[in-house]
C-alpha positions in Angstrom: -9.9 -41.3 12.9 -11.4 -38.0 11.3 -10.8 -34.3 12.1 -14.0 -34.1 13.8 -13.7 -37.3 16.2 -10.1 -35.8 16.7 -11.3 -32.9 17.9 -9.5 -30.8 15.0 -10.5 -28.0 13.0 -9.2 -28.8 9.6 -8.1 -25.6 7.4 -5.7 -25.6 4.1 -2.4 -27.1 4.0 -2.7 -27.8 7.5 -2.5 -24.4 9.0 -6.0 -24.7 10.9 -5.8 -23.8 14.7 -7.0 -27.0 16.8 -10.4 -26.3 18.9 -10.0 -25.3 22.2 -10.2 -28.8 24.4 -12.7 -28.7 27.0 -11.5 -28.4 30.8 -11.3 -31.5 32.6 -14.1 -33.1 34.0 -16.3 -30.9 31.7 -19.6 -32.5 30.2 -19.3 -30.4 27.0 -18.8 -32.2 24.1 -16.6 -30.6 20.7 -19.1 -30.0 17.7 -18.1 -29.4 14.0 -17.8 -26.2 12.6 -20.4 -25.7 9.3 -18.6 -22.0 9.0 -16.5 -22.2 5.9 -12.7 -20.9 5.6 -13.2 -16.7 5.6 -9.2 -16.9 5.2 -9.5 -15.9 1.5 -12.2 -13.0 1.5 -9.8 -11.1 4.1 -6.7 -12.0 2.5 -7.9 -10.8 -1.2 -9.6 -7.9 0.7 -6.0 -7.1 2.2 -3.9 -7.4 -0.6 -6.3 -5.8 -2.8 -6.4 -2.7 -0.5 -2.4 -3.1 0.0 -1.7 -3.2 -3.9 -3.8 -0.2 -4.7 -2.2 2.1 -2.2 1.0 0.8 -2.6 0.7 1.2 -6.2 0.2 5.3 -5.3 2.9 4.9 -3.0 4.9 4.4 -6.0 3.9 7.1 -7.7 2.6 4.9 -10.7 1.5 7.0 -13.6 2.2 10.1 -11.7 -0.6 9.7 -8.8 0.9 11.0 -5.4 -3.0 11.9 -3.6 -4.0 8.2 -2.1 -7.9 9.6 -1.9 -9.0 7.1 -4.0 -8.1 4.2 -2.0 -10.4 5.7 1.1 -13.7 4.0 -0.2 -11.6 0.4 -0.5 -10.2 0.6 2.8 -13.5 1.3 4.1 -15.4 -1.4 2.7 -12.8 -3.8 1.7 -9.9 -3.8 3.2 -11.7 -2.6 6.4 -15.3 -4.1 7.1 -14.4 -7.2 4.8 -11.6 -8.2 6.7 -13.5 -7.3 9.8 -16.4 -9.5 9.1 -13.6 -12.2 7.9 -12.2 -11.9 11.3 -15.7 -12.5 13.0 -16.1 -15.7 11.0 -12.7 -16.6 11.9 -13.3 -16.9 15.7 -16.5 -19.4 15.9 -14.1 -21.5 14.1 -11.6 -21.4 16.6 -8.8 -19.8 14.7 -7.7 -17.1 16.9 -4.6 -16.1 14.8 -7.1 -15.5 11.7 -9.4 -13.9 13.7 -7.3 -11.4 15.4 -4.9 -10.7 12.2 -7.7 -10.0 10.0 -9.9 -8.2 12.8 -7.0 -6.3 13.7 -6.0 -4.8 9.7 -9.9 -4.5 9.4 -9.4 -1.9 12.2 -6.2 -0.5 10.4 -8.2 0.3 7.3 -11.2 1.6 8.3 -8.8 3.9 10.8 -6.3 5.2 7.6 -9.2 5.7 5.4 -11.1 8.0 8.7 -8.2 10.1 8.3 -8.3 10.9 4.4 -12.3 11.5 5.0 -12.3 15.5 5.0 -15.1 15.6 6.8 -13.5 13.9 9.7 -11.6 16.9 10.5 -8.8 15.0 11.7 -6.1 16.3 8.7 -8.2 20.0 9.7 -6.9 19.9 12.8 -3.6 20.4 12.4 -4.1 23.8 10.2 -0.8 24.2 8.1 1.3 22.5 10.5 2.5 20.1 8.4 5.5 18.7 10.6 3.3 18.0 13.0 0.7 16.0 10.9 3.8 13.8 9.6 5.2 12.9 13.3 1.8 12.0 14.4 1.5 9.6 10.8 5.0 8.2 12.1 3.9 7.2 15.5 0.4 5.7 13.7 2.7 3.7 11.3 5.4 2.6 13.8 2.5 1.6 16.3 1.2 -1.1 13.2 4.6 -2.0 12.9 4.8 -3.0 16.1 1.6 -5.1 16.0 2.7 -6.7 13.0 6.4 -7.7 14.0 3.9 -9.5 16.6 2.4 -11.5 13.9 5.5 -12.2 12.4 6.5 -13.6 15.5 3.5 -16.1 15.9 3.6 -16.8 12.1 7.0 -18.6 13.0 5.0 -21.8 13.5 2.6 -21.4 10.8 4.2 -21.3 7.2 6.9 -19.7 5.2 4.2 -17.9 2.9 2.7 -16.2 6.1 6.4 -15.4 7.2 6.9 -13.9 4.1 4.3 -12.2 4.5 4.4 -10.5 7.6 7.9 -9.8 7.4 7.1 -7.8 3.9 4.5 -6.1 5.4 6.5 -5.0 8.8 9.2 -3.5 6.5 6.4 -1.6 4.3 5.5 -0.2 7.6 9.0 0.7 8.6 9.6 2.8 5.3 6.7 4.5 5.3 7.0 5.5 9.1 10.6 6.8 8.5 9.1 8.7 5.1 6.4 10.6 7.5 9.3 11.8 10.0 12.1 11.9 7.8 13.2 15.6 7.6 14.2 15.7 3.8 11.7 15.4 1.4 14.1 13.7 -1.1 14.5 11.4 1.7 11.0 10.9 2.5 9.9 10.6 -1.1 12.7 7.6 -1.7 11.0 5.5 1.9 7.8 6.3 1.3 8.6 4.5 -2.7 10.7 2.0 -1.0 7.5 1.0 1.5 5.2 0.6 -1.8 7.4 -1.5 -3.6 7.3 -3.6 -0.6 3.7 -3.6 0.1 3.3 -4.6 -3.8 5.2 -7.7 -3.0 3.1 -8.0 0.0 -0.1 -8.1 -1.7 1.0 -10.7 -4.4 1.9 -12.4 -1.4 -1.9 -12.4 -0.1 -2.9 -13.0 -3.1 -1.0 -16.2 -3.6 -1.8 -17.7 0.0 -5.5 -16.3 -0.6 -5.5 -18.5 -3.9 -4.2 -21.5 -1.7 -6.8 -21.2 0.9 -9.8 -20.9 -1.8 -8.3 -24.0 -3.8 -7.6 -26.5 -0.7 -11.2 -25.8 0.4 -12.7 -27.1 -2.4 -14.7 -30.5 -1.8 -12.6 -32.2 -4.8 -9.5 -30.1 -4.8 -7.1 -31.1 -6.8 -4.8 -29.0 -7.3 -2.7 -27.3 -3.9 -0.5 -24.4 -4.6 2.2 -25.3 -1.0 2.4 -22.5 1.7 5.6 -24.3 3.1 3.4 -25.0 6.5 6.2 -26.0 9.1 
C-alpha cells in the first residue's frame, strides 16, 4: 500500500507528520500533497543566520558589533524561514511549520532591534543596565519556547534532539551574558553561547543536507538523522 492510499505524508528518513485523519462519518476524502519538503530552505536559512552571529559572538577576527547580521536575519533567517513555515502547514507538518514560523519571528524581531531607525536601542538613552535586563528576559523567553521544541523533538530524531538542546543552551548563555553583572563574566557566556550556536548551525546544516538528499526522486545516498 502507498503513502498516499495510507493516508501518510511521506518526508525524509521518516520524520514526516501523518495527515490529519478526517472526523468520523466525514465525506472528505485525503488528497496528496504536490508541495515539496521546505524543511531545508528554513533549516540552511537558520543555521546560516545562527553561524554568522554566532561567529561575532565569538569575537572571530576581532568583530564584537553583530550589525552585519541584521540584513540576514531579516531576509534569511527571518522571512525565509517564515515562508518555509507557510509551506510547512498545507503539508500537514505542524512541528515544521510552527518551529520554522516561530525562529522566522525570532529573526526578523532581533534584527528590528539593531535597525537604528527603530528607536527601540534609542529608547533606553545611556541606560545600559536596563537595555541588558530587557535582552535577558527576550533571550530567556526563546529559551523557553525552545526547551518546548526539545521536548516534542523527543519523538522525532536524535539530530533534531541535538539540535534543540544546542540551541536551548546558546540561549541560556547569552541570556545570563546580558544580565550578568561582570563584564568579564558576561564576555566569557556571551563566547560560550556562540561556540554553541556554531555547533548548532553545523547541526542544521547537516539535517538540512539530509532533508535536500532524501527528497530527491533517485536518492541514493541518505546521510541517517537517528529518527526514533
Amino acid at each position: 500500500m502507498s503513502d498516499i492510499e495510507k493516508g501518510v505524508s511521506s518526508s525524509s528518513n521518516g520524520a514526516g507528520a501523518l495527515q490529519a485523519s478526517p472526523p468520523p462519518h466525514s465525506t472528505a476524502v485525503l488528497r496528496p500533497t504536490r508541495i515539496a519538503n521546505a524543511g531545508t530552505l528554513g533549516l540552511f536559512s537558520f543555521a546560516s543566520t545562527t553561524f554568522i552571529l554566532s561567529m561575532y559572538n565569538v569575537q572571530t577576527r576581532g568583530i564584537k558589533t553583530p550589525n552585519v547580521v541584521v540584513g540576514m536575519a531579516i531576509f534569511c533567517g527571518g522571512l525565509t524561514q517564515l515562508l518555509a513555515g507557510m509551506w510547512e502547514f498545507p503539508r500537514g507538518n505542524a512541528f515544521g511549520g510552527t518551529a520554522f514560523s516561530s525562529y522566522g519571528a525570532f529573526w526578523m524581531s532581533y534584527a528590528t532591534i539593531f535597525i537604528p531607525n527603530s528607536g527601540i536601542l534609542d529608547a533606553y538613552g545611556t541606560d545600559t543596565s536596563e537595555l541588558a535586563s530587557a535582552l535577558g528576559v527576550y533571550l530567556f523567553t526563546w529559551m523557553i519556547v525552545t526547551i518546548l521544541f526539545l521536548i516534542t523533538s523527543l519523538r522525532k530524531s536524535a539530530a533534531f534532539v541535538a539540535l534543540f538542546g544546542c540551541l536551548s543552551v546558546t540561549f541560556m548563555f547569552l541570556a545570563c551574558s546580558e544580565i550578568s553583572a561582570s563584564t568579564t563574566i558576561s564576555t566569557h557566556l556571551a563566547k560560550s553561547g556562540g561556540a554553541f550556536g556554531i555547533i548548532t548551525a553545523f547541526i542544521a546544516y547537516y539535517v538540512g543536507l539530509s532533508e535536500l538528499l532524501a527528497s530527491e526522486a533517485k536518492a541514493v545516498t541518505v546521510l541517517p538523522i537517528g529518527a526514533f
